[in-house]
C-alpha positions in Angstrom: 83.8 0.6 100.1 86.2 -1.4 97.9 89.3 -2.7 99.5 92.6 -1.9 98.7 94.4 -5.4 97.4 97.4 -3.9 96.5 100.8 -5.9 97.6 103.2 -4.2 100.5 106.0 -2.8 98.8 109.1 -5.4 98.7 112.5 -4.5 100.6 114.7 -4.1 97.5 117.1 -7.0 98.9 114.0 -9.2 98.2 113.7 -8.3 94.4 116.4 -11.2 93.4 114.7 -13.9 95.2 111.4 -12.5 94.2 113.0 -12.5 90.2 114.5 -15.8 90.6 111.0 -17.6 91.4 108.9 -15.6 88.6 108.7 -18.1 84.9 108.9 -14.6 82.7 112.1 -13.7 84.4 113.8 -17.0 83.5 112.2 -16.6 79.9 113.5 -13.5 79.6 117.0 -14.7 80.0 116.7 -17.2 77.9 115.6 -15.0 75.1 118.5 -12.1 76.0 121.3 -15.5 75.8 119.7 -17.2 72.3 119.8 -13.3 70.5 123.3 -13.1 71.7 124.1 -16.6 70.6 122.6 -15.9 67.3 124.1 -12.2 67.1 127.9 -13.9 67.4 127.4 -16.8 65.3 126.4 -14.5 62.6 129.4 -11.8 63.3 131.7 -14.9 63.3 130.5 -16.3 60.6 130.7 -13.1 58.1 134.1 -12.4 59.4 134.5 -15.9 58.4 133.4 -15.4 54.9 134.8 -11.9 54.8 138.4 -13.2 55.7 139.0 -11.2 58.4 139.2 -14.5 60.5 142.0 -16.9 59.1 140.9 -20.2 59.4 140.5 -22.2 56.2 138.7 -25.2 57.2 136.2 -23.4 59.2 135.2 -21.4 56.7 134.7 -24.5 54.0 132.5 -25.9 56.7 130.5 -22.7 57.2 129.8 -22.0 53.7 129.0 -25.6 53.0 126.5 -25.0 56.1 125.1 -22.6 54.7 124.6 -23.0 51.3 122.9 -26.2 52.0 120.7 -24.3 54.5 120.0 -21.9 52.4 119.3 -24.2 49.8 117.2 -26.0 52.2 115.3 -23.0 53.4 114.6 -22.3 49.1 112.9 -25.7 49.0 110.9 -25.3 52.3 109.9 -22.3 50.9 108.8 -23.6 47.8 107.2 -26.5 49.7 105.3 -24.2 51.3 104.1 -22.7 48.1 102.9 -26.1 46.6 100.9 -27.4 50.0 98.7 -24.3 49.4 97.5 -25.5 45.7 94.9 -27.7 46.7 92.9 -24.8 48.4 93.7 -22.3 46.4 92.1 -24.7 43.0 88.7 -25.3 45.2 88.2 -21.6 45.9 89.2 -20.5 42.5 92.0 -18.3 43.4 94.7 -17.7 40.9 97.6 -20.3 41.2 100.0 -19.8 37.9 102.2 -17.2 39.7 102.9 -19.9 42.6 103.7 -22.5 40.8 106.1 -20.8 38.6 107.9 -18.7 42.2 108.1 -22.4 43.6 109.9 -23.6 40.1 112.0 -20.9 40.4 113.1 -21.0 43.9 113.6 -25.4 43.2 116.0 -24.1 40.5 117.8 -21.6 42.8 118.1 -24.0 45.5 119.9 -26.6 43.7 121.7 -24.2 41.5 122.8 -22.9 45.2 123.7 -26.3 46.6 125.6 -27.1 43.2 127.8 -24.0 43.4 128.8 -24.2 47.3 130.0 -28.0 46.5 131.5 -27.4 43.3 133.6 -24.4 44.9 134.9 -26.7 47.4 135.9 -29.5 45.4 137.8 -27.0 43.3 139.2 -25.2 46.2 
C-alpha cells in the first residue's frame, strides 16, 4: 500500500512566512514591480511627447533617448541580419532579401538619429 506523502495543511497565518522563504515568490515580485516600472515610464513618456505633461527639457531628453534607441535597436537589428550571412552562403539559402532589409533598416536608423538631433538643434 503506497503511503500518503502529502504535506499537513498550513495555518493560514503561516502562508506569509511560508511565501517569504519560497525563490518564485520573490521572483514574482520582481517581475509584477519591472512591468509596472516599464508600464509608467512608457505612460510618462507618451504624455511627454503628447504634451499633455509640460516640461520642455524633459521631453528634449526623452526624444533624444529615444530616437537614438531606436536608432540603435535599427542597427542591432540589422546586425543581426548580417551575422547570419555566413551560414546562410554555406547552406545555399537565399540571402539578397537580407542584405537589402539590413541596408534599409542602416538607412532608417541614421536617417532616425539625423532627424531627432536636427529637431533639437532647431528647436
Amino acid at each position: 500500500m503506497p503511503e500518503d506523502t502529502t504535506p499537513a495543511p498550513t495555518r493560514p497565518w503561516y502562508w506569509p512566512a511560508a511565501w517569504m522563504r519560497e525563490e518564485k515568490f520573490w521572483r514574482d515580485i520582481g517581475t509584477r514591480v519591472l512591468a509596472g516600472v516599464i508600464t509608467a515610464a512608457i505612460i510618462y513618456g507618451g504624455a511627454l511627447l503628447l504634451g499633455y505633461l509640460h516640461s520642455p527639457e524633459i521631453g528634449a531628453g526623452l526624444l533624444l533617448a529615444l530616437g537614438i534607441a531606436g536608432g540603435g535597436l535599427l542597427i542591432a537589428v540589422a546586425a543581426g541580419l548580417i551575422a547570419g550571412l555566413p551560414a546562410r552562403v554555406r547552406t545555399g539559402r537565399p540571402f539578397a532579401a537580407r542584405i537589402i532589409v539590413a541596408a534599409a533598416l542602416v538607412v532608417a536608423a541614421v536617417s532616425l538619429v539625423v532627424a531627432i538631433v536636427a529637431d533639437l538643434l532647431r528647436g
